[in-house]
C-alpha positions as CSV (number, residue, x, y, z in Angstrom):
1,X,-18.8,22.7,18.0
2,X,-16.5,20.2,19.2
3,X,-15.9,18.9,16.0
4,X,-15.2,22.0,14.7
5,X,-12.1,22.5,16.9
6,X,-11.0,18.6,16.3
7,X,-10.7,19.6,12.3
8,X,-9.0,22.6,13.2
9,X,-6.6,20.6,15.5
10,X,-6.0,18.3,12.6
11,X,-5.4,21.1,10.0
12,X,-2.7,22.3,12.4
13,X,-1.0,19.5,13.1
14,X,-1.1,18.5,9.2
15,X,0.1,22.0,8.4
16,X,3.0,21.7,11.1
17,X,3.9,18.7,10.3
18,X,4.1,19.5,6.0
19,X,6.2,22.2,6.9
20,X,9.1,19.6,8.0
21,X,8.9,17.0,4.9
22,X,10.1,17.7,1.1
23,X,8.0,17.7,-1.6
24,X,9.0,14.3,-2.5
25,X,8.8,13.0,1.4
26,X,7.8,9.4,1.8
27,X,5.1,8.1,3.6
28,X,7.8,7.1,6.4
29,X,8.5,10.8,6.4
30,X,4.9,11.7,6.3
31,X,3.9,9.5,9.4
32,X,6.6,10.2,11.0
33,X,6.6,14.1,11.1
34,X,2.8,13.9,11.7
35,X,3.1,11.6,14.6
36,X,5.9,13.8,15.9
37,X,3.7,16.8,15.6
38,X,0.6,15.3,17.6
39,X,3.6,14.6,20.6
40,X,2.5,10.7,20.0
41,X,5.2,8.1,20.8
42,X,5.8,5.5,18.3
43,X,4.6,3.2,21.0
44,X,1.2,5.1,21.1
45,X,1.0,4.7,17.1
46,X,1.4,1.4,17.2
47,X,-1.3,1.0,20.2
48,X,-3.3,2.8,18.1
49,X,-2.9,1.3,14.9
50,X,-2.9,-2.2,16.3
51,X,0.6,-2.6,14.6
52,X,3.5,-4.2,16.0
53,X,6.5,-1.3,17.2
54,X,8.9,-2.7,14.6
55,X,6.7,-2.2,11.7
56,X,6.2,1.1,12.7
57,X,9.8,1.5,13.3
58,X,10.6,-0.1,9.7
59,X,7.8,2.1,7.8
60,X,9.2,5.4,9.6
61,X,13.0,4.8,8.7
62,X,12.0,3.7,4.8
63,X,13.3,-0.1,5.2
64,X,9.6,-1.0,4.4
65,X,7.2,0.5,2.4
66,X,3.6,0.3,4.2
67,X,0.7,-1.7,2.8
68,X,-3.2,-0.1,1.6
69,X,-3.8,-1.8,5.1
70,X,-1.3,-0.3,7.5
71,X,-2.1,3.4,5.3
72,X,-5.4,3.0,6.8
73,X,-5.1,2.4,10.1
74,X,-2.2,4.7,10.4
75,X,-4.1,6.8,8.8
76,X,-6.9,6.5,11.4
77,X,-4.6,6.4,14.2
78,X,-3.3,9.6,13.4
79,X,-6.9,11.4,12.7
80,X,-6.0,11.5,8.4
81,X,-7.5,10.4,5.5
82,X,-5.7,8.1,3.5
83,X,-5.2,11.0,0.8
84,X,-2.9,12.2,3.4
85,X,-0.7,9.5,1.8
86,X,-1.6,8.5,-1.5
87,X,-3.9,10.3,-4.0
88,X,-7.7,7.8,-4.5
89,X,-6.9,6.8,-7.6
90,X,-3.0,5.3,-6.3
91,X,-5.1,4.1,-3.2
92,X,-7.5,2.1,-5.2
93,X,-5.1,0.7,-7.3
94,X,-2.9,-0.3,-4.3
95,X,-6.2,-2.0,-2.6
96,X,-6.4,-3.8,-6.1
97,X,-2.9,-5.1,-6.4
98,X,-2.9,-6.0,-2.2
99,X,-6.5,-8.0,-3.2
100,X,-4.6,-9.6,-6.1
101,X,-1.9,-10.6,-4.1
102,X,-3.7,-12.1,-1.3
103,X,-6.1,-14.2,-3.7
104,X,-2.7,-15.8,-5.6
105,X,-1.2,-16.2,-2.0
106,X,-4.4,-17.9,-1.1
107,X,-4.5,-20.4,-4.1
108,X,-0.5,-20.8,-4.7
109,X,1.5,-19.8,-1.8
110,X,4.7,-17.6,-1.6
111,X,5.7,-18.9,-4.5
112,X,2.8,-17.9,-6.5
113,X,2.9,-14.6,-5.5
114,X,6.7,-14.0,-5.9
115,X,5.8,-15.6,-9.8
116,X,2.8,-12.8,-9.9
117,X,5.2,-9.9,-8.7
118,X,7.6,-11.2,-11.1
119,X,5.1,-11.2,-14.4
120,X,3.0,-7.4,-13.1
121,X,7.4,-6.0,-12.9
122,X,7.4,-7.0,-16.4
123,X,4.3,-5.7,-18.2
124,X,4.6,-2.9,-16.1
125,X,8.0,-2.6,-18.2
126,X,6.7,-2.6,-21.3
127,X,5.3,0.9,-21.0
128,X,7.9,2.8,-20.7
129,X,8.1,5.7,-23.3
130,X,5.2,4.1,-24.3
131,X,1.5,6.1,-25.5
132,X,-1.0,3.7,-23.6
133,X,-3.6,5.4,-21.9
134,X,-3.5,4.7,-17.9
135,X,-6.8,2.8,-18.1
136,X,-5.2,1.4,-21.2
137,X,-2.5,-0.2,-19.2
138,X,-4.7,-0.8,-16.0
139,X,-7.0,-2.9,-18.7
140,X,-3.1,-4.6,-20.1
141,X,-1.8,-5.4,-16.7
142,X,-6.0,-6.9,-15.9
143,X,-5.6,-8.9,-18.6
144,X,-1.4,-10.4,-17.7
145,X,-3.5,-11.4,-14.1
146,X,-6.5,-12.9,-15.6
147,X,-3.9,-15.1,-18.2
148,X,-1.4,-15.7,-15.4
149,X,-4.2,-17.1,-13.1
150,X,-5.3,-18.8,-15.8
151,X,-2.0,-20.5,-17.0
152,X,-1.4,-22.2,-13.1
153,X,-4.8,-23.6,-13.0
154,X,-4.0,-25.4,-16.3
155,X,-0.8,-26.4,-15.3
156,X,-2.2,-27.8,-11.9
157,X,-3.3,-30.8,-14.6
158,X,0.2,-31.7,-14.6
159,X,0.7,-31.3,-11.0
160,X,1.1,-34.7,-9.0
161,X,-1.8,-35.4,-7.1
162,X,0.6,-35.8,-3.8
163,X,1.1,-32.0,-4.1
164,X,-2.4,-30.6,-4.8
């Protein structure tokens, strides 16, 4: 029975808290007004979250634009699902990407994943006013990661050994 009221809790607070954001409201906005609608400090958030006060501070003004990872525990923190956020499909992709990301950072530094960033900007370019089907371009963009990983393990060939 408990549980009960804890959902209904939650569907207030959500409910009170969408009725203070735009359609268009970021997901600063959205953690912010929820928060704010629970009565939770930003300190408490961040205790919660096991996120620094500055990050949340950044995410909830819009300087920074939150990872998959600090969507779900702020997610959690706050007693939301992550669709709260993002729809699945955006969420998986995100958890994609952020995997990417961390597997280039892992093999080539900063500067790989600056050069990754760089490349996924420009194919993602490419479709605009363009007919490609989303798993079309998903499959495209696949593809630019798998050639790009590629392409720096044959160029670590010509890499002195001194900086392998």
């Amino acid at each position: 029975m408990k549980k009960d009221t804890n959902l209904l809790n939650t569907q207030d607070v959500r409910a009170e808290a969408a009725t203070a954001l735009t359609p268009n409201a970021t997901n600063g906005e959205k953690i912010k007004a929820l928060r704010t609608a629970q009565g939770m400090s930003m300190a408490e958030l961040s205790r919660r979250a096991s996120m620094s006060d500055r990050a949340i501070r950044y995410i909830e003004a819009g300087e920074r634009e939150p990872s998959v990872d600090a969507i779900q525990k702020i997610a959690a923190a706050l007693g939301v699902t992550t669709d709260y956020f993002m729809d699945d499909a955006t969420f998986r992709k995100e958890l994609s990407d952020d995997q990417f990301y961390a597997d280039v950072r892992k093999k080539y530094g900063s500067r790989g994943v600056a050069q990754a960033k760089k490349i996924k900007e420009q194919t993602s370019a490419l479709f605009a006013g363009g007919e490609l089907s989303e798993e079309d371009q998903a499959n495209f963009i696949k593809e630019m990661e798998a050639l790009f990983l590629d392409a720096k393990e044959e160029a670590k060939k010509f890499t002195p050994k001194k900086y392998l």
